[in-house]
MARBASE-798449 format. One record per residue: x negated, z negated, y negated of N, C-alpha, C in turn; residue number from 1. Coordinates in steps of 0.1 Angstrom, whole numbers, padded with zeros to 4 digits. Layout:
BEGIN
<r n_east="X" n_up="Z" n_north="Y" ca_east="X" ca_up="Z" ca_north="Y" c_east="X" c_up="Z" c_north="Y" n="NUM"/>
...
//
This chain:
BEGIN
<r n_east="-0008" n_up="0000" n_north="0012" ca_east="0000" ca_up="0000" ca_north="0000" c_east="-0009" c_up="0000" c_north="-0012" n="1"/>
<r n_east="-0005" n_up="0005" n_north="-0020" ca_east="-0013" ca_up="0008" ca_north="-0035" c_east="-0009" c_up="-0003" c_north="-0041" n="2"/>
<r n_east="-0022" n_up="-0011" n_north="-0048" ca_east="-0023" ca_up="-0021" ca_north="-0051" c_east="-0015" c_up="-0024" c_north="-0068" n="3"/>
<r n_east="-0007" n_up="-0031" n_north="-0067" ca_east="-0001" ca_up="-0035" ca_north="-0081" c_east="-0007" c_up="-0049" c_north="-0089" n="4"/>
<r n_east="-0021" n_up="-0052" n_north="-0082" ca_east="-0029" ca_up="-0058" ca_north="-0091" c_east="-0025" c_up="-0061" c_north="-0103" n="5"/>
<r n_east="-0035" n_up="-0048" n_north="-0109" ca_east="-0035" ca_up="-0048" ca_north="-0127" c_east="-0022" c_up="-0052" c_north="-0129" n="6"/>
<r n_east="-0012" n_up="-0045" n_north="-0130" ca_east="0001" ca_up="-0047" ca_north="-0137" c_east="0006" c_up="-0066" c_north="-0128" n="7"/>
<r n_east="0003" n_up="-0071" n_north="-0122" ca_east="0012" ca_up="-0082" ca_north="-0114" c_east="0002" c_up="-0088" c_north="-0124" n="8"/>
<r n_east="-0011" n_up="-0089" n_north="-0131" ca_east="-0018" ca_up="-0098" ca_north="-0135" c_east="-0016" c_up="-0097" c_north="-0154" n="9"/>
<r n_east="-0012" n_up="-0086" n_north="-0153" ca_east="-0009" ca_up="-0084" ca_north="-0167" c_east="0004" c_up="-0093" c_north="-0170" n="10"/>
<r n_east="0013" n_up="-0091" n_north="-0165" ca_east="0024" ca_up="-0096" ca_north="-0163" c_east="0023" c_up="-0114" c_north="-0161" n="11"/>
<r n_east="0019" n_up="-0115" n_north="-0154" ca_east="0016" ca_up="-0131" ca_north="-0154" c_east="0008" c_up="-0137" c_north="-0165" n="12"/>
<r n_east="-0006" n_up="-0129" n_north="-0171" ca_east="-0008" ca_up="-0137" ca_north="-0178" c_east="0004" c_up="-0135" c_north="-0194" n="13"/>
<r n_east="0010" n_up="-0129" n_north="-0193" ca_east="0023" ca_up="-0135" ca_north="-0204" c_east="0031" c_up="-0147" c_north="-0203" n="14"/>
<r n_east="0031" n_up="-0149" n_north="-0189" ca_east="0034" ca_up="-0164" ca_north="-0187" c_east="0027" c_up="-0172" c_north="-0189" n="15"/>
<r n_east="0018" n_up="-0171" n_north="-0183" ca_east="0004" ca_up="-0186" ca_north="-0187" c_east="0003" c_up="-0184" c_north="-0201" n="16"/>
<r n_east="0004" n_up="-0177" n_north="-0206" ca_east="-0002" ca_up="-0177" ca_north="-0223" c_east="-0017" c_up="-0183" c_north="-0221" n="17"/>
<r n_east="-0021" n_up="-0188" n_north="-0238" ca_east="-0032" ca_up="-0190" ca_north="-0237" c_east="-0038" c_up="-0207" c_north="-0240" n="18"/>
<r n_east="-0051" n_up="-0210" n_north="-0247" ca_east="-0051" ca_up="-0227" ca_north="-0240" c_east="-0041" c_up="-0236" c_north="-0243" n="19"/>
<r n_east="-0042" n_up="-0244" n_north="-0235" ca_east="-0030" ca_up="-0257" ca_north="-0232" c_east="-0037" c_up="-0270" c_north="-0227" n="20"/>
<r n_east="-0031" n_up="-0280" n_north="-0230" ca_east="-0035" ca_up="-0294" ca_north="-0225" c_east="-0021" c_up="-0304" c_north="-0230" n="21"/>
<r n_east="-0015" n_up="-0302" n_north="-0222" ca_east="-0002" ca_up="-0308" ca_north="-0228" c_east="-0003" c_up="-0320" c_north="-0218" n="22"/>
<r n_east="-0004" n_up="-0334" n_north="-0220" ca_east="0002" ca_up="-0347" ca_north="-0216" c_east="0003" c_up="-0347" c_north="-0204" n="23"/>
<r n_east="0017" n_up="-0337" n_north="-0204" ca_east="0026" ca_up="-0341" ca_north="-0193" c_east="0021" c_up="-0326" c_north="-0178" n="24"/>
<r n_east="0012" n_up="-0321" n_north="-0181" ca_east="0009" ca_up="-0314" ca_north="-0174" c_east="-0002" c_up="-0318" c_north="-0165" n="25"/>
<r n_east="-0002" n_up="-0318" n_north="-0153" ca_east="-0009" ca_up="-0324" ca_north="-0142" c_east="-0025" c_up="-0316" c_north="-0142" n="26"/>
<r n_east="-0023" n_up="-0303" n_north="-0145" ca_east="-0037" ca_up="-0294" ca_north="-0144" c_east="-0045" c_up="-0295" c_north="-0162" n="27"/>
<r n_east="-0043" n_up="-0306" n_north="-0166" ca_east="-0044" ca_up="-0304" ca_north="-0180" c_east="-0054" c_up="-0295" c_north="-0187" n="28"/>
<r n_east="-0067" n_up="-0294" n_north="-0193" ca_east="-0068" ca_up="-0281" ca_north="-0198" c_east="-0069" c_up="-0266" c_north="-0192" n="29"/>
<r n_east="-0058" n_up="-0260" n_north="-0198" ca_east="-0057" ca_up="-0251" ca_north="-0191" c_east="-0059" c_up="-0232" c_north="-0201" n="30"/>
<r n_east="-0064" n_up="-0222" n_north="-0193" ca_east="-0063" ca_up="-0212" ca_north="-0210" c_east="-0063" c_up="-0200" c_north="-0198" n="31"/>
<r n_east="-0055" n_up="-0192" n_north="-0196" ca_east="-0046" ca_up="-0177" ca_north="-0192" c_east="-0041" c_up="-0183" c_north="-0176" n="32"/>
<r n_east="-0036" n_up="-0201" n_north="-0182" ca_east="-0034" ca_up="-0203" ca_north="-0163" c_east="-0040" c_up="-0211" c_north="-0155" n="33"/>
<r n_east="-0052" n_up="-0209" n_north="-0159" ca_east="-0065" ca_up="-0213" ca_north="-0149" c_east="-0070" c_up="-0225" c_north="-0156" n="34"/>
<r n_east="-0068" n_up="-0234" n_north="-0144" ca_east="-0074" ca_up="-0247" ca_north="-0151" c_east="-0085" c_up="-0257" c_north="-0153" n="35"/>
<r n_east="-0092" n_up="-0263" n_north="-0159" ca_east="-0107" ca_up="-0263" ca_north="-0161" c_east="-0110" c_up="-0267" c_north="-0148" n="36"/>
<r n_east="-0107" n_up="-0277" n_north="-0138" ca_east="-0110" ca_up="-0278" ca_north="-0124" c_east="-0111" c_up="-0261" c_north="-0116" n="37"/>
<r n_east="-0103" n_up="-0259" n_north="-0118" ca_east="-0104" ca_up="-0243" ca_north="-0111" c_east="-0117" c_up="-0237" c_north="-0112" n="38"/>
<r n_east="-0116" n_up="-0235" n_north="-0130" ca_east="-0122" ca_up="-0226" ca_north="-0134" c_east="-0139" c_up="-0234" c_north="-0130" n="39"/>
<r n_east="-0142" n_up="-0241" n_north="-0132" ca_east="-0157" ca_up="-0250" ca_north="-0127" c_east="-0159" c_up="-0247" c_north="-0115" n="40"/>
<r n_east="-0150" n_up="-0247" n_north="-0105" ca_east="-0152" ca_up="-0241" ca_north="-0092" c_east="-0158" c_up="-0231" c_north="-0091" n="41"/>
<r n_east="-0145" n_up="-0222" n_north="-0093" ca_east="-0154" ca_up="-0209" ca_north="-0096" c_east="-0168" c_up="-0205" c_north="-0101" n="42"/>
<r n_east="-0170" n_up="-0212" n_north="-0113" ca_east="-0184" ca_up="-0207" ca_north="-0118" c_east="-0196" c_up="-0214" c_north="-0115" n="43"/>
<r n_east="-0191" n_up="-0227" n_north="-0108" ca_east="-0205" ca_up="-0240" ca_north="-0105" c_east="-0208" c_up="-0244" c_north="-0108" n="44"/>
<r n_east="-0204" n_up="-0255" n_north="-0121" ca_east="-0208" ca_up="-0260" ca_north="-0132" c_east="-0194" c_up="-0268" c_north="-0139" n="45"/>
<r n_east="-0195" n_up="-0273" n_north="-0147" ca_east="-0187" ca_up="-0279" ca_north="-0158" c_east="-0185" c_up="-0272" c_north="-0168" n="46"/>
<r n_east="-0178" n_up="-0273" n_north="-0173" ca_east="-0171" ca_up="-0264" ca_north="-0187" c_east="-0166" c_up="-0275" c_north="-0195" n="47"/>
<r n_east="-0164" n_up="-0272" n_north="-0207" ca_east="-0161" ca_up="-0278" ca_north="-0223" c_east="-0149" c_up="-0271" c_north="-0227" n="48"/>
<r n_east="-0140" n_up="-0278" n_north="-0236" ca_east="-0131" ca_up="-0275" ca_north="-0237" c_east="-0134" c_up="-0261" c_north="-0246" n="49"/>
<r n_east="-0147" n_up="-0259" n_north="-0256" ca_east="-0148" ca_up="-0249" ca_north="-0262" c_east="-0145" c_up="-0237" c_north="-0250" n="50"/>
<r n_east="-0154" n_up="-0241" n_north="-0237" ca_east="-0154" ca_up="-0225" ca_north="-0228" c_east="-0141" c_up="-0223" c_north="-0222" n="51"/>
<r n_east="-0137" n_up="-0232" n_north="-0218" ca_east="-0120" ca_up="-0231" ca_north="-0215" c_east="-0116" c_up="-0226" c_north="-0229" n="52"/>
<r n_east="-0114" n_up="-0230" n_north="-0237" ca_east="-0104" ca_up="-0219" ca_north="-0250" c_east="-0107" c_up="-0204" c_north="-0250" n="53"/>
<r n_east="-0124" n_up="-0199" n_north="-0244" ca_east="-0131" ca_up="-0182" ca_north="-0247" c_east="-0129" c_up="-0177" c_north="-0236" n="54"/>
<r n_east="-0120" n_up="-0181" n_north="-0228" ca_east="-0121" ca_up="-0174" ca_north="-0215" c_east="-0110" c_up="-0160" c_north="-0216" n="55"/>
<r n_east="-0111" n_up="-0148" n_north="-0213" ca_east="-0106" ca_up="-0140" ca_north="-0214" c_east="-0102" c_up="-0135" c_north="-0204" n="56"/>
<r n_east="-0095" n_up="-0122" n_north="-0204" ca_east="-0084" ca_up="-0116" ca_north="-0193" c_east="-0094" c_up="-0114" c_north="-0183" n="57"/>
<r n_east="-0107" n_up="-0108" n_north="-0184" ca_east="-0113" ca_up="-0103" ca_north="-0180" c_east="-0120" c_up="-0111" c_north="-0175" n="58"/>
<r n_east="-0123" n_up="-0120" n_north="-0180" ca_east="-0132" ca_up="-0130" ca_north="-0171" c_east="-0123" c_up="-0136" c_north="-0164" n="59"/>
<r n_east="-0111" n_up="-0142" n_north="-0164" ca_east="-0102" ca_up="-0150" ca_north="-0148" c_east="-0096" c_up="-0133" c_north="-0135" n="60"/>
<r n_east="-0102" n_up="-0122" n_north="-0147" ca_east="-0091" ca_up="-0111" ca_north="-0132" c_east="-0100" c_up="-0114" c_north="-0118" n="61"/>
<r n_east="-0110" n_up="-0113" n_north="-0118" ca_east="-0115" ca_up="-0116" ca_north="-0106" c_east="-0116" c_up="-0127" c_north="-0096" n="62"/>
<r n_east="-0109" n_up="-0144" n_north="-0105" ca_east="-0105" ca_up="-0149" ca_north="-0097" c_east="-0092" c_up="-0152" c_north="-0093" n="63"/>
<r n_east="-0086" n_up="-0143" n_north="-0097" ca_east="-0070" ca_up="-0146" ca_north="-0098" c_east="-0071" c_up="-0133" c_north="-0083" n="64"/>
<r n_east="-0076" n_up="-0124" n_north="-0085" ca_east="-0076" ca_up="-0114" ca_north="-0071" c_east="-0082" c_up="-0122" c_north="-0064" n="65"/>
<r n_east="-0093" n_up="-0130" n_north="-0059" ca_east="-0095" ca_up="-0135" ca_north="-0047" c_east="-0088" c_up="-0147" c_north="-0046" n="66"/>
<r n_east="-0084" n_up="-0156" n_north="-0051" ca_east="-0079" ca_up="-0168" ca_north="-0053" c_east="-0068" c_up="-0168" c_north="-0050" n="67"/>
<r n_east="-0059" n_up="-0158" n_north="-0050" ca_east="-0050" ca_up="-0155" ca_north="-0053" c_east="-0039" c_up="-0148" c_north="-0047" n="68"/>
<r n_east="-0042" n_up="-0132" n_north="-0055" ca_east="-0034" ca_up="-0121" ca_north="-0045" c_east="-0044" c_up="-0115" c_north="-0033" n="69"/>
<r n_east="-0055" n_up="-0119" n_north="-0031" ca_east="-0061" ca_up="-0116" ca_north="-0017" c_east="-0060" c_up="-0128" c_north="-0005" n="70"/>
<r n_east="-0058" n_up="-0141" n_north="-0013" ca_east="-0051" ca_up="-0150" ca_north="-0003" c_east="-0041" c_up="-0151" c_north="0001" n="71"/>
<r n_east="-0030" n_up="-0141" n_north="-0004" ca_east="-0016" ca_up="-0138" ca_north="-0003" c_east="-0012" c_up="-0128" c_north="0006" n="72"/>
<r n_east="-0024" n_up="-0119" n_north="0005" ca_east="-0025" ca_up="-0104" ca_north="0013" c_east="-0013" c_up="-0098" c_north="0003" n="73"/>
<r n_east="-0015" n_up="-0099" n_north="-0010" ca_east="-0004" ca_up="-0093" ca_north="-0020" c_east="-0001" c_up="-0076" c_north="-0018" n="74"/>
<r n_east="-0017" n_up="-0070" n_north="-0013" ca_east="-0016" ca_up="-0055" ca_north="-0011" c_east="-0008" c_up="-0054" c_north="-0001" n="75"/>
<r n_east="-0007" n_up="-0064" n_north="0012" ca_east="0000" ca_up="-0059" ca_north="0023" c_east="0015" c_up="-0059" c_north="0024" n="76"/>
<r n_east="0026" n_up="-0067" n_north="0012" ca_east="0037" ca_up="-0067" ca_north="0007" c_east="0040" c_up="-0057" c_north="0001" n="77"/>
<r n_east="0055" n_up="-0054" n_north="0002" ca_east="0063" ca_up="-0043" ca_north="-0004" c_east="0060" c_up="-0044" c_north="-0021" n="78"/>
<r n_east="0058" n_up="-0030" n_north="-0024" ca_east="0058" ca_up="-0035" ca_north="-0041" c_east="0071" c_up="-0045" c_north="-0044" n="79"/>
<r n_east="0068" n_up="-0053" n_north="-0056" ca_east="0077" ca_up="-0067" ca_north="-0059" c_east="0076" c_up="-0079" c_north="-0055" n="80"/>
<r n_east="0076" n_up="-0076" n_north="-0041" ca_east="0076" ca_up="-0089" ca_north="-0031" c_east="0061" c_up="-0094" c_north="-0036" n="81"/>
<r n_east="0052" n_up="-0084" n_north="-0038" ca_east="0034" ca_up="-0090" ca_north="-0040" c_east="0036" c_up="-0097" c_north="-0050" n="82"/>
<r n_east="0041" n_up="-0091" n_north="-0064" ca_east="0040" ca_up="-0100" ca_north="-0074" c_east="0046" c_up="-0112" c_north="-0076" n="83"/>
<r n_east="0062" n_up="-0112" n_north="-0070" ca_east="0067" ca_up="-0128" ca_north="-0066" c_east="0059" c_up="-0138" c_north="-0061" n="84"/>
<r n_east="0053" n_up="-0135" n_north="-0052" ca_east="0047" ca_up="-0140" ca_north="-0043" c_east="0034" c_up="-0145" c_north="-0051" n="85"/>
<r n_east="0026" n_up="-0138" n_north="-0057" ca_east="0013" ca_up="-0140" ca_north="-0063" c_east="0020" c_up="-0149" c_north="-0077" n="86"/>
<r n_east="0029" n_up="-0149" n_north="-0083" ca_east="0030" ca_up="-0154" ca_north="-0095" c_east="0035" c_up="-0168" c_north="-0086" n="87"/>
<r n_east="0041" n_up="-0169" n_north="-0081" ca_east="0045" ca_up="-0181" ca_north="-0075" c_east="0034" c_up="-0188" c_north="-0070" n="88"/>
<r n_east="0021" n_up="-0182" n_north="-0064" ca_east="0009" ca_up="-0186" ca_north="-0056" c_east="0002" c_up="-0193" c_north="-0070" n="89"/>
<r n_east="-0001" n_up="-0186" n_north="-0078" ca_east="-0004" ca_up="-0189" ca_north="-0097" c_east="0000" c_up="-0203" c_north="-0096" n="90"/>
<r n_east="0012" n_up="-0199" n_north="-0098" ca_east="0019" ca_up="-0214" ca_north="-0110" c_east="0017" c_up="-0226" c_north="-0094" n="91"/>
<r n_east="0020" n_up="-0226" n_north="-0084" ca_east="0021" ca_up="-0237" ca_north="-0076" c_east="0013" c_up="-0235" c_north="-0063" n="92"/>
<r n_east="0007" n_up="-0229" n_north="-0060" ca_east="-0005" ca_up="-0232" ca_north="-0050" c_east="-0001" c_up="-0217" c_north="-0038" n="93"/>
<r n_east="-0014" n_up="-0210" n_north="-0034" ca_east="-0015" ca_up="-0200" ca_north="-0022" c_east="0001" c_up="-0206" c_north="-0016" n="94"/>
<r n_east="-0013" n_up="-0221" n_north="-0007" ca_east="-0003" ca_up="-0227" ca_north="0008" c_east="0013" c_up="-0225" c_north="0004" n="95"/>
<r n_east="0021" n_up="-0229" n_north="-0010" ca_east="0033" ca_up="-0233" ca_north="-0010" c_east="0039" c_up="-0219" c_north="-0008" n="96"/>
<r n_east="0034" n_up="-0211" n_north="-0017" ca_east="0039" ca_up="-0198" ca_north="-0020" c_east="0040" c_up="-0192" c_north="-0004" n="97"/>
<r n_east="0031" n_up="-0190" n_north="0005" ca_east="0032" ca_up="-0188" ca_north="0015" c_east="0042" c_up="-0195" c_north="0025" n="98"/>
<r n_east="0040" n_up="-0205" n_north="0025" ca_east="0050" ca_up="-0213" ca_north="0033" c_east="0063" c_up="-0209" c_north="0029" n="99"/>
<r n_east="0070" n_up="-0206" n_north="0015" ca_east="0081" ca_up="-0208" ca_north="0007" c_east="0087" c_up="-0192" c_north="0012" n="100"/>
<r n_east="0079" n_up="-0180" n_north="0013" ca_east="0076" ca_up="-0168" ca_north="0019" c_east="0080" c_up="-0166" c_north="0033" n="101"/>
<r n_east="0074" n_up="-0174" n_north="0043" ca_east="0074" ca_up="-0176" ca_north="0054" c_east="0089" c_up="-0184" c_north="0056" n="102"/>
<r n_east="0095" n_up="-0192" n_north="0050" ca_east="0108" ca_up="-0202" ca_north="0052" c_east="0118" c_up="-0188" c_north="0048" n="103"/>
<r n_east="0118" n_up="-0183" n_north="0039" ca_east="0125" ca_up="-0169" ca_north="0038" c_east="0127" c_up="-0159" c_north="0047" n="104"/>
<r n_east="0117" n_up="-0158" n_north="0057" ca_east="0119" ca_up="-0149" ca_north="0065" c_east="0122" c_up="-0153" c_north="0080" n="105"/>
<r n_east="0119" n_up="-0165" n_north="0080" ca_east="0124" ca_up="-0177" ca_north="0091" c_east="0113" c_up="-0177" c_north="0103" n="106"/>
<r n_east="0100" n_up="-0175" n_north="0099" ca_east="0088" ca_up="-0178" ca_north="0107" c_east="0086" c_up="-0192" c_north="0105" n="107"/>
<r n_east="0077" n_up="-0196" n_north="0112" ca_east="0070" ca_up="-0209" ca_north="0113" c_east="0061" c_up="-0210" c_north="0095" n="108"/>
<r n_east="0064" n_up="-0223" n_north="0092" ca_east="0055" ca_up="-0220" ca_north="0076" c_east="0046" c_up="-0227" c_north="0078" n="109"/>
<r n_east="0035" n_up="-0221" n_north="0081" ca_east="0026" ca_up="-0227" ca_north="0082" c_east="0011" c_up="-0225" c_north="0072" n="110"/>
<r n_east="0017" n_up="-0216" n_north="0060" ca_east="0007" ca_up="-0215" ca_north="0051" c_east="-0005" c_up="-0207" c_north="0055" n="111"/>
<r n_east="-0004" n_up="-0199" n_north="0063" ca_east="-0007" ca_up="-0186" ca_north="0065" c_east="-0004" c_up="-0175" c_north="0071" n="112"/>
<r n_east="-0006" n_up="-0160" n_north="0061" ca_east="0003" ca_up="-0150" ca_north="0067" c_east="-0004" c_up="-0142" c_north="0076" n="113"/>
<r n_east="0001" n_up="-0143" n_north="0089" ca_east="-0003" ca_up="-0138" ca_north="0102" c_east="0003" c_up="-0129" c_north="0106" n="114"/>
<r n_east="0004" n_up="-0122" n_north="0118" ca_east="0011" ca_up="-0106" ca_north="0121" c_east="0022" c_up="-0112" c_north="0121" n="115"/>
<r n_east="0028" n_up="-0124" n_north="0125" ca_east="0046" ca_up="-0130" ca_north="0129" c_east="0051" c_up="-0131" c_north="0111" n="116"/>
<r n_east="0043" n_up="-0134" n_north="0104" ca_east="0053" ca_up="-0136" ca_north="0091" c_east="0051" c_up="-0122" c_north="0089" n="117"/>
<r n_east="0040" n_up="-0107" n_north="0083" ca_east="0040" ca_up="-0101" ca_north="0084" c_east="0051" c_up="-0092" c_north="0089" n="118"/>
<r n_east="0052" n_up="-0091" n_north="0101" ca_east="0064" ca_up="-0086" ca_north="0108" c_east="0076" c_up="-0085" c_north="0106" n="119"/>
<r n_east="0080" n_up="-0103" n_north="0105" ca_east="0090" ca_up="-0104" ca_north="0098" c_east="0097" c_up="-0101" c_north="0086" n="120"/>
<r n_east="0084" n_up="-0102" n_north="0072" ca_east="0084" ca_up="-0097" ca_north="0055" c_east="0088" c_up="-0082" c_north="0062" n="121"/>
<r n_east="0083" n_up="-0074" n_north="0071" ca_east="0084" ca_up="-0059" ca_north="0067" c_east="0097" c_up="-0057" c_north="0075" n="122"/>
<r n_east="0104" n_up="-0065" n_north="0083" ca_east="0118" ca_up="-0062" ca_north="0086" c_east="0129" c_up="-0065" c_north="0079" n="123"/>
<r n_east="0124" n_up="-0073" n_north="0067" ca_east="0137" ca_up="-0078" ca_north="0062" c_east="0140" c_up="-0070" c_north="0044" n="124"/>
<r n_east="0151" n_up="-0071" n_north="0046" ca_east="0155" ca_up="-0065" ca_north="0033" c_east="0146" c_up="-0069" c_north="0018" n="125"/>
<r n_east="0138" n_up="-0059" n_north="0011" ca_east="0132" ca_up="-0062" ca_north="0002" c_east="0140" c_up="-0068" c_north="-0010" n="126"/>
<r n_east="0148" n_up="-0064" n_north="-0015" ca_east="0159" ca_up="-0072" ca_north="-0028" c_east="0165" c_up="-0082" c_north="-0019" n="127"/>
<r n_east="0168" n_up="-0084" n_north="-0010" ca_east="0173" ca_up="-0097" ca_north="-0004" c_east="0165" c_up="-0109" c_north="-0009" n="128"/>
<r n_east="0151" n_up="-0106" n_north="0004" ca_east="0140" ca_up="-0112" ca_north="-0002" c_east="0138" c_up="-0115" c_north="-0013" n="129"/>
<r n_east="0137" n_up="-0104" n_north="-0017" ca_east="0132" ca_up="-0109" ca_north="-0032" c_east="0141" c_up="-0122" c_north="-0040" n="130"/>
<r n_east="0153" n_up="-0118" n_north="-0039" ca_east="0162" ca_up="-0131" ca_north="-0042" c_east="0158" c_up="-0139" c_north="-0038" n="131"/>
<r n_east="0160" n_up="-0141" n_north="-0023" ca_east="0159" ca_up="-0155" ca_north="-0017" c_east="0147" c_up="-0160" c_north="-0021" n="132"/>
<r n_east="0132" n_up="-0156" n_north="-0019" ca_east="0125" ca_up="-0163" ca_north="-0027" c_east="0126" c_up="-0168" c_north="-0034" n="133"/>
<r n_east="0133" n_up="-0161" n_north="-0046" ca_east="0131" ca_up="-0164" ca_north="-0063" c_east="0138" c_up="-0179" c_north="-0064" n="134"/>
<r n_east="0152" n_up="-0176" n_north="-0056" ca_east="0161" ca_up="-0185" ca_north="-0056" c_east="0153" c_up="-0203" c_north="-0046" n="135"/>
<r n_east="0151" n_up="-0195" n_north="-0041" ca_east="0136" ca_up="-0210" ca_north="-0032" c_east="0128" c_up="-0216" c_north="-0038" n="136"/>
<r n_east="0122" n_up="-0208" n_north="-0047" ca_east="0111" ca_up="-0212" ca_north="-0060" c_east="0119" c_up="-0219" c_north="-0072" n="137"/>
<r n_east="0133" n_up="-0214" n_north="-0077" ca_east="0139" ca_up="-0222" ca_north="-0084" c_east="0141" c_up="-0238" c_north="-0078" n="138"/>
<r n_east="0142" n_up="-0238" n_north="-0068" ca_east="0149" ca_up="-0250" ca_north="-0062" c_east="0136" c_up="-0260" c_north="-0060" n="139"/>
<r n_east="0123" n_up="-0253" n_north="-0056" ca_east="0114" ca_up="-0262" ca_north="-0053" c_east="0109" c_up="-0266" c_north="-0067" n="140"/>
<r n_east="0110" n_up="-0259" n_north="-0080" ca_east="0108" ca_up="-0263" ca_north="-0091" c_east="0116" c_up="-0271" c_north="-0098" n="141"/>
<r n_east="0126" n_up="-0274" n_north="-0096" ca_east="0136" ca_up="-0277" ca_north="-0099" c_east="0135" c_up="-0293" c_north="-0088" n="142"/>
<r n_east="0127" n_up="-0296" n_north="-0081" ca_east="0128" ca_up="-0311" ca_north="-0076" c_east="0115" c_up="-0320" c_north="-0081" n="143"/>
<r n_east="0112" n_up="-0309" n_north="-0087" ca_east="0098" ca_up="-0315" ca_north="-0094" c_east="0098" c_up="-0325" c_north="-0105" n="144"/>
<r n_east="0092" n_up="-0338" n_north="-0110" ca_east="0092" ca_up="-0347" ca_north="-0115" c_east="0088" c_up="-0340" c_north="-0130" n="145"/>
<r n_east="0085" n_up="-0328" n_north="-0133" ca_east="0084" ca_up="-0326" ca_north="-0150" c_east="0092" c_up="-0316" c_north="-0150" n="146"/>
<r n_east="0099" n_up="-0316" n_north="-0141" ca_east="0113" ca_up="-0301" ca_north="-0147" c_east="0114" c_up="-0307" c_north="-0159" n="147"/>
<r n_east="0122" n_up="-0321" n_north="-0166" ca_east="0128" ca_up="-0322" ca_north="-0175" c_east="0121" c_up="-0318" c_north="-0186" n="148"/>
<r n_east="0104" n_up="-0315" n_north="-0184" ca_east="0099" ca_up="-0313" ca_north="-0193" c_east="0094" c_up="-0294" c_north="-0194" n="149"/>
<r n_east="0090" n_up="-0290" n_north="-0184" ca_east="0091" ca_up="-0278" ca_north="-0182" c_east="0100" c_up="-0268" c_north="-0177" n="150"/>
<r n_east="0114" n_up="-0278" n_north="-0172" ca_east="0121" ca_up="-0267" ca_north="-0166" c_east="0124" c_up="-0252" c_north="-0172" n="151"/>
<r n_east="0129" n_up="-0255" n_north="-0187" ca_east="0136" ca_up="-0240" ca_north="-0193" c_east="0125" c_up="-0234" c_north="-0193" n="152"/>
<r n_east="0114" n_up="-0234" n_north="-0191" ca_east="0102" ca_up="-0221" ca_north="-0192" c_east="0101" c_up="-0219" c_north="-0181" n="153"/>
<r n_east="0098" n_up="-0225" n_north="-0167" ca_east="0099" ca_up="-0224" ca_north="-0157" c_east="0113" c_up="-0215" c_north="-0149" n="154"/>
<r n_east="0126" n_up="-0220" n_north="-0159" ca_east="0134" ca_up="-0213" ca_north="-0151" c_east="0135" c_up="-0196" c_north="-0159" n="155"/>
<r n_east="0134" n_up="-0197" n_north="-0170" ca_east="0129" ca_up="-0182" ca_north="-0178" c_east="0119" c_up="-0176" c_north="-0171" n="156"/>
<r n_east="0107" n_up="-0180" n_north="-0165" ca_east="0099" ca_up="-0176" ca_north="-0162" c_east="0103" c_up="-0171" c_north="-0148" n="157"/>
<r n_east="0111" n_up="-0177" n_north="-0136" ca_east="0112" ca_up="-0169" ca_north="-0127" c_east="0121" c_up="-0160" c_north="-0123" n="158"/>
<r n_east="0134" n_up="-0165" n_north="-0138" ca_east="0142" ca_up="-0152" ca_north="-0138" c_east="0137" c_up="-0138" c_north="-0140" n="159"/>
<r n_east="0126" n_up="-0140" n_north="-0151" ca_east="0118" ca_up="-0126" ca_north="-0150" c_east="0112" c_up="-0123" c_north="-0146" n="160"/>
<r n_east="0101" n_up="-0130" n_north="-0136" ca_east="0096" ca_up="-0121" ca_north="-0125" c_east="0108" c_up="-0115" c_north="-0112" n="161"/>
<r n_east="0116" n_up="-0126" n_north="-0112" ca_east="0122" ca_up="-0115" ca_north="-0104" c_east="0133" c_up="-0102" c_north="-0107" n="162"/>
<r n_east="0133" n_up="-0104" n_north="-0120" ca_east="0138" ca_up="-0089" ca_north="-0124" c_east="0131" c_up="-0079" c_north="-0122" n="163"/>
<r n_east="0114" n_up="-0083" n_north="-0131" ca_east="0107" ca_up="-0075" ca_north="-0128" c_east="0103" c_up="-0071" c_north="-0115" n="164"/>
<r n_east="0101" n_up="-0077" n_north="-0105" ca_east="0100" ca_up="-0076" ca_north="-0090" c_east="0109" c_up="-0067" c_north="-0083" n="165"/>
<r n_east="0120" n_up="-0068" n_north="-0088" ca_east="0134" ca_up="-0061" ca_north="-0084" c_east="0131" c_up="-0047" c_north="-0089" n="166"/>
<r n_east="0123" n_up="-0045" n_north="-0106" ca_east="0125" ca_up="-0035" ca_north="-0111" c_east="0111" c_up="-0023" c_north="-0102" n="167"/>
<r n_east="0100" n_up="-0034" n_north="-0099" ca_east="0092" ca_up="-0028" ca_north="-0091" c_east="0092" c_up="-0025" c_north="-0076" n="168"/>
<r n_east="0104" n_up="-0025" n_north="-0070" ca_east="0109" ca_up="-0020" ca_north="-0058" c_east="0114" c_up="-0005" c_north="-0059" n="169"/>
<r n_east="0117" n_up="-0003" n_north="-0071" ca_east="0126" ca_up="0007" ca_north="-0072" c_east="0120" c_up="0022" c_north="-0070" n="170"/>
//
């Protein structure tokens, strides 16, 4: 499948916007998403809040593809389904996103996708899916202890990926 990378990452980072360190956020400094724990990983070192604010598109695309949509196997999904899936893997973790993936298609969730979930994502209705996901991700965000404080951008946010997702099936 032809990879919808670029555009699934362009698209997301409209969500993450850019730096943040809000209180009530558990990943606190954060800038296109990526949060300074992450990002230190990645590069092997510690960072300053100055380097977290200069980080650019270009410098996280490369860990958002391995980290991310190559831990998702996002190329091996129907266009749509990759970017649900990778935006959801983003905002709340590979394992959940997979598992939350795998509960949808009614495989074992075991947080990794193997030829049985595989099999299953490519026998089932793509806009179904794609719903059911979206609608899974609402609900799992929605039991979360800072909905009250994130919810309406959280739930804006996954109304539009999955329009957009819907609109990238087409």
């Amino acid at each position: 499948m032809q990879s919808n990378f670029n555009r699934s990452l362009l698209l997301l980072l409209k969500h993450e916007g850019g730096y943040s360190n809000h209180p009530s956020d558990p990943g606190g400094r954060t800038n296109l998403g990526v949060t300074a724990k992450v990002w230190q990983e990645w590069v092997g070192h510690p960072v300053d809040e100055k380097q977290m604010r200069a980080l650019t598109a270009e410098d996280v695309a490369p860990l958002y593809k391995r980290k991310y949509w190559d831990a998702c196997r996002a190329d091996e999904l129907v266009s749509g389904l990759d970017y649900a899936v990778f935006d959801f893997a983003v905002n709340s973790g590979v394992g959940r996103a997979v598992k939350l993936l795998q509960g949808c298609v009614g495989v074992v969730a075991d947080g990794g996708i193997g030829p049985a979930t595989m099999a299953a994502v490519n026998q089932a209705v793509p806009t179904n899916l794609i719903e059911d996901f979206s609608n899974a991700r609402l609900q799992f965000l929605k039991s979360l202890k800072t909905f009250p404080v994130f919810g309406k951008g959280w739930e804006r946010r996954v109304n539009e990926v999955k329009a957009e997702s819907l609109r990238m099936l087409g």
